[in-house]
C-alpha positions in Angstrom: -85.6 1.6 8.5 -85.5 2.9 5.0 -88.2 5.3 4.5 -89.3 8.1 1.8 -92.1 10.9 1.2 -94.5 10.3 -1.4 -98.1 11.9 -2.9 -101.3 10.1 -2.1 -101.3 9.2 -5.8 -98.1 7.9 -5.8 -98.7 6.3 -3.2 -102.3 4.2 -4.9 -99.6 3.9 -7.9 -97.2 1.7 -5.6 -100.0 -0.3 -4.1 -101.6 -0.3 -7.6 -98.1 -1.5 -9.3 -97.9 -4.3 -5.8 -101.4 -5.7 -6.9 -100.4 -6.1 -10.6 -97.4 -8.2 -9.5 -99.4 -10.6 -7.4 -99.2 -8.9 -3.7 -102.4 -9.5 -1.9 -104.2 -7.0 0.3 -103.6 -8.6 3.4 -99.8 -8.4 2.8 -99.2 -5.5 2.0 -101.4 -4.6 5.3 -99.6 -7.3 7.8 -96.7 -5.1 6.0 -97.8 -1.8 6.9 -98.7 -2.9 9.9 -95.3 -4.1 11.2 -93.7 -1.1 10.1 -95.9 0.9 12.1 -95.1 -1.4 15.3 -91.7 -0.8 14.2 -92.1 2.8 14.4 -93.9 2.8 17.6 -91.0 0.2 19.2 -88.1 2.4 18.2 -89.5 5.3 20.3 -90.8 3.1 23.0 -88.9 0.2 23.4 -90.4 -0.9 27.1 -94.1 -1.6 26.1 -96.7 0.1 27.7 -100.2 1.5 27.0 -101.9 1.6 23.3 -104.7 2.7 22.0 -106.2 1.9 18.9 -108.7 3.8 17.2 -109.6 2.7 13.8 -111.8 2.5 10.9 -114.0 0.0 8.7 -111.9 0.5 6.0 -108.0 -1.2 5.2 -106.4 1.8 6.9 -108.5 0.5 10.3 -106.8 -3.0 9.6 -103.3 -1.6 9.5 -103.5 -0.2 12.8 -104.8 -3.1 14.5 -102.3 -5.4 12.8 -99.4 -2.5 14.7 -102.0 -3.3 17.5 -101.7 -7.0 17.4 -97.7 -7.0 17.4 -97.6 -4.4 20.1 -99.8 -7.0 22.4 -97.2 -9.7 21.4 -94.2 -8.0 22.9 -96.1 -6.9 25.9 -98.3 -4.2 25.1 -101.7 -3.8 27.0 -103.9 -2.4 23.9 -107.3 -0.5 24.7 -109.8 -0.8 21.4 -111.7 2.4 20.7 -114.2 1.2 17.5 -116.0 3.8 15.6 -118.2 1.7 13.9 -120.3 -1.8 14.7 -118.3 -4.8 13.7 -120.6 -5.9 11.3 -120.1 -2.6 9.3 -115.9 -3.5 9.0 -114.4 -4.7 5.5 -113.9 -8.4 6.2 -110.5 -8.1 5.9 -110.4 -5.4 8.7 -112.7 -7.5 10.4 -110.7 -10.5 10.5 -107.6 -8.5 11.4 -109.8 -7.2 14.7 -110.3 -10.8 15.3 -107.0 -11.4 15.1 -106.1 -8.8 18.0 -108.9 -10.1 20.3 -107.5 -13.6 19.9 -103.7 -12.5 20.7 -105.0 -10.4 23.8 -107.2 -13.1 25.1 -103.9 -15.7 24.8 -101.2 -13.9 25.9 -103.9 -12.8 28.9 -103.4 -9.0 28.5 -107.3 -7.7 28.6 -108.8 -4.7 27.2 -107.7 -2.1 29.3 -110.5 0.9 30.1 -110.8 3.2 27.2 -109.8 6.3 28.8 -106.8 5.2 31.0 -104.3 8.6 32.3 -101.4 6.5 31.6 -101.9 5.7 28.3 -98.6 6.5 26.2 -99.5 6.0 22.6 -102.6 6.0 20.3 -102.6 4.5 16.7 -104.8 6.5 14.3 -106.4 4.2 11.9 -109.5 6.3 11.5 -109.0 7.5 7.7 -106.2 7.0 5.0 -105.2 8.6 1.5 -108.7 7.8 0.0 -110.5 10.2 2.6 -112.1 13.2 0.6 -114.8 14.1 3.4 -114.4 16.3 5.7 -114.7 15.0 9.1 -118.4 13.7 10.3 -120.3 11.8 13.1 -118.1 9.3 14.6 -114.8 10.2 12.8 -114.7 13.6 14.1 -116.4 12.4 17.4 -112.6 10.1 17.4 -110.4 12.6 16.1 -111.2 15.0 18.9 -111.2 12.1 21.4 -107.5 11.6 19.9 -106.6 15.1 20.8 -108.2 15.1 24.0 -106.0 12.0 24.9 -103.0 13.7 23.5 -103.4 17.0 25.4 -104.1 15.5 28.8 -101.9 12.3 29.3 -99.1 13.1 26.9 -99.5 10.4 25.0 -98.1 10.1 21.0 -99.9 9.8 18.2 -99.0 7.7 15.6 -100.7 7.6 12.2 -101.2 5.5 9.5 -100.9 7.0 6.5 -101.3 10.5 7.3 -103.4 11.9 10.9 -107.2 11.7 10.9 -108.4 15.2 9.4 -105.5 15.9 7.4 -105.1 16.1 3.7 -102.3 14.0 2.9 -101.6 16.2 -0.3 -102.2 19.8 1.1 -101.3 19.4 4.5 -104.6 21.2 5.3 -106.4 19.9 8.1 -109.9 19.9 8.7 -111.0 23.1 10.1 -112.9 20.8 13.0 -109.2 19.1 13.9 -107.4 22.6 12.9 -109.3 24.5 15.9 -109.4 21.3 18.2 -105.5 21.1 17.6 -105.1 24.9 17.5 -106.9 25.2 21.1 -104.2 22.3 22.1 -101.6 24.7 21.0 -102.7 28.3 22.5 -103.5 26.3 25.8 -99.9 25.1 26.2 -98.7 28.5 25.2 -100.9 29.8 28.1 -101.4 33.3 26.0 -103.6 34.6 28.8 -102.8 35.8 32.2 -104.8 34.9 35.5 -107.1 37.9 34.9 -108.4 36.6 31.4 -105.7 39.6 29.2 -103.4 38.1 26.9 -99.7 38.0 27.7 -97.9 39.3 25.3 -94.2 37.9 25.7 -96.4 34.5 25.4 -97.9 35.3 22.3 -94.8 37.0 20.7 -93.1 33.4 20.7 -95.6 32.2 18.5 -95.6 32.1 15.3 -97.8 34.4 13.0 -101.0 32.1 12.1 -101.1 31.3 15.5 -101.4 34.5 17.1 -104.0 35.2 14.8 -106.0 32.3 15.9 -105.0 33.3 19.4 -106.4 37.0 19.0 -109.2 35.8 16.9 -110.6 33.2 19.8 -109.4 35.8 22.6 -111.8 38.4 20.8 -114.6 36.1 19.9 -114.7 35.2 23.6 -115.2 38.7 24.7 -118.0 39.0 22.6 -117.3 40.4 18.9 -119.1 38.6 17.0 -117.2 38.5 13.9 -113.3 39.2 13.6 -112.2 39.6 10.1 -108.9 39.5 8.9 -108.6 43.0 8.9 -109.3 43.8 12.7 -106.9 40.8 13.2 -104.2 42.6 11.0 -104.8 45.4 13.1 -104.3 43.7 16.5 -101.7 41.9 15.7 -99.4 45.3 14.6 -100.2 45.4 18.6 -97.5 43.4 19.1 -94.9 45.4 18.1 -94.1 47.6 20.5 -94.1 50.5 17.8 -97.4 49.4 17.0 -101.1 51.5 17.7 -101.9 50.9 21.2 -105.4 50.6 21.1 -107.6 49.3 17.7 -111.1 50.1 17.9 -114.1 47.0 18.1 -117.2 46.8 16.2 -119.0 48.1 19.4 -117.5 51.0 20.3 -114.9 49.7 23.1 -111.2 49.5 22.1 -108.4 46.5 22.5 -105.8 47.8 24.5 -102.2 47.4 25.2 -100.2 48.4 28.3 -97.7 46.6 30.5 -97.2 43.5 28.4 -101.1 42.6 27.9 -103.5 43.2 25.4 -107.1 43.7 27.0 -110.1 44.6 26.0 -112.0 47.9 27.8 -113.2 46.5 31.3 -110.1 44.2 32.1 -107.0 47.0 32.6 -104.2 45.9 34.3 -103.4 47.8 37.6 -100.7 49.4 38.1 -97.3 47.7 38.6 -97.9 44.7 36.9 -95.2 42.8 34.6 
């Protein structure tokens, strides 16, 4: 499957150019759509569990058309809806219909929203003409997307470009940026079973990360705000050359010793890796 990179002007400059020549809407989204449950078949060829969040607007329709030719090869498709029907564009509206009707004939029913085997979600939540940043329901949905993701393993496959993200920048909303940052440090598992960080973990990561990693791990033990300087200070901590303690706001001190950075109150005994 052919495929290239493109701006999100370009890309309204394609569509724009497809218009002019006589390509309806509903084409180029049955198109889009296919090429999504393309995507989705080449990594998954034996079907199995999909959810489908989308959207009111044409990006919602283009998942649920992936959606609709995923429940025609086998699929079984959960519906997650951020918005009341009657709010949809009538074209996504009809494509939703269009789902419900392939589901109910080929008897494959809604399955529960929530299931622990689901394997892949379609993001249809926002596209390219998203400026916002993420609010009431769409945020409520991108974090449910990352909650799914980080407990059943499931992938995520977007149309256009993921919920939160700017699909010129590549800067992601700082909502889905912690949510997915959290996601990150978690799997990482930067922190030991007494609560101090583990420093061989947090060596592998790279450098924004450990900053979010030190800047959450000092937030949590109470200082209250950690600028960029105190987090410039802790992370020269990690070099074993590097201060071994860097004063706090509050008089106590971060600390490192033994492969763990703690703060005053949570010393490692002695012995410990």
């Amino acid at each position: 499957m052919a495929s290239m990179s493109v701006t999100c002007e370009e890309m309204r400059q394609i569509e724009g150019r497809a218009f002019d020549a006589g390509v309806s809407a509903e084409a180029l989204m049955e198109e889009a759509g296919e090429g999504m449950a393309a995507a989705v078949r080449q990594f998954f060829p034996v079907p199995g569990h999909c959810q489908v969040f989308f959207g009111k607007g044409h990006n919602g329709g283009d998942a649920l058309v992936a959606a609709r030719r995923l429940a025609e090869a086998g699929w079984r498709v959960a519906l997650h809806e951020g918005f009341p029907r009657e709010a949809l564009a009538p074209l996504t509206r009809s494509k939703l219909e269009a789902l419900l009707a392939v589901m109910e004939r080929v008897r494959l029913p809604e399955a529960a929203s929530a299931q622990p085997d689901a394997r892949i979600i379609l993001d249809g939540l926002l596209g390219i003409g998203a400026k916002r940043g993420l609010e009431g329901h769409i945020r409520l949905a991108a974090l449910e997307i990352n909650r799914l993701r980080r407990e059943t393993g499931a992938a995520v496959f977007a149309c256009d470009v993921p919920t939160g993200v700017d699909g010129d920048s590549g800067v992601a909303d700082a909502a889905a940026r912690e949510d997915l940052e959290n996601d990150v440090l978690d799997r990482a598992r930067v922190l030991d079973p007494q609560g101090r960080m583990h420093l061989p973990a947090l060596r592998k990561l790279p450098p924004p990360l450990q900053r979010a990693a030190l800047r959450r791990f000092l937030l949590e033990h109470g200082e209250p705000s950690p600028d960029r300087a105190l987090l410039e200070r802790a992370l020269g901590m990690l070099d074993t050359a590097g201060p071994a303690a860097v004063n706090l706001a509050d008089g106590r001190r971060l600390r490192r010793r033994e492969g763990r950075l703690w703060i005053d109150g949570q010393e490692p005994r002695g012995g410990e890796p």
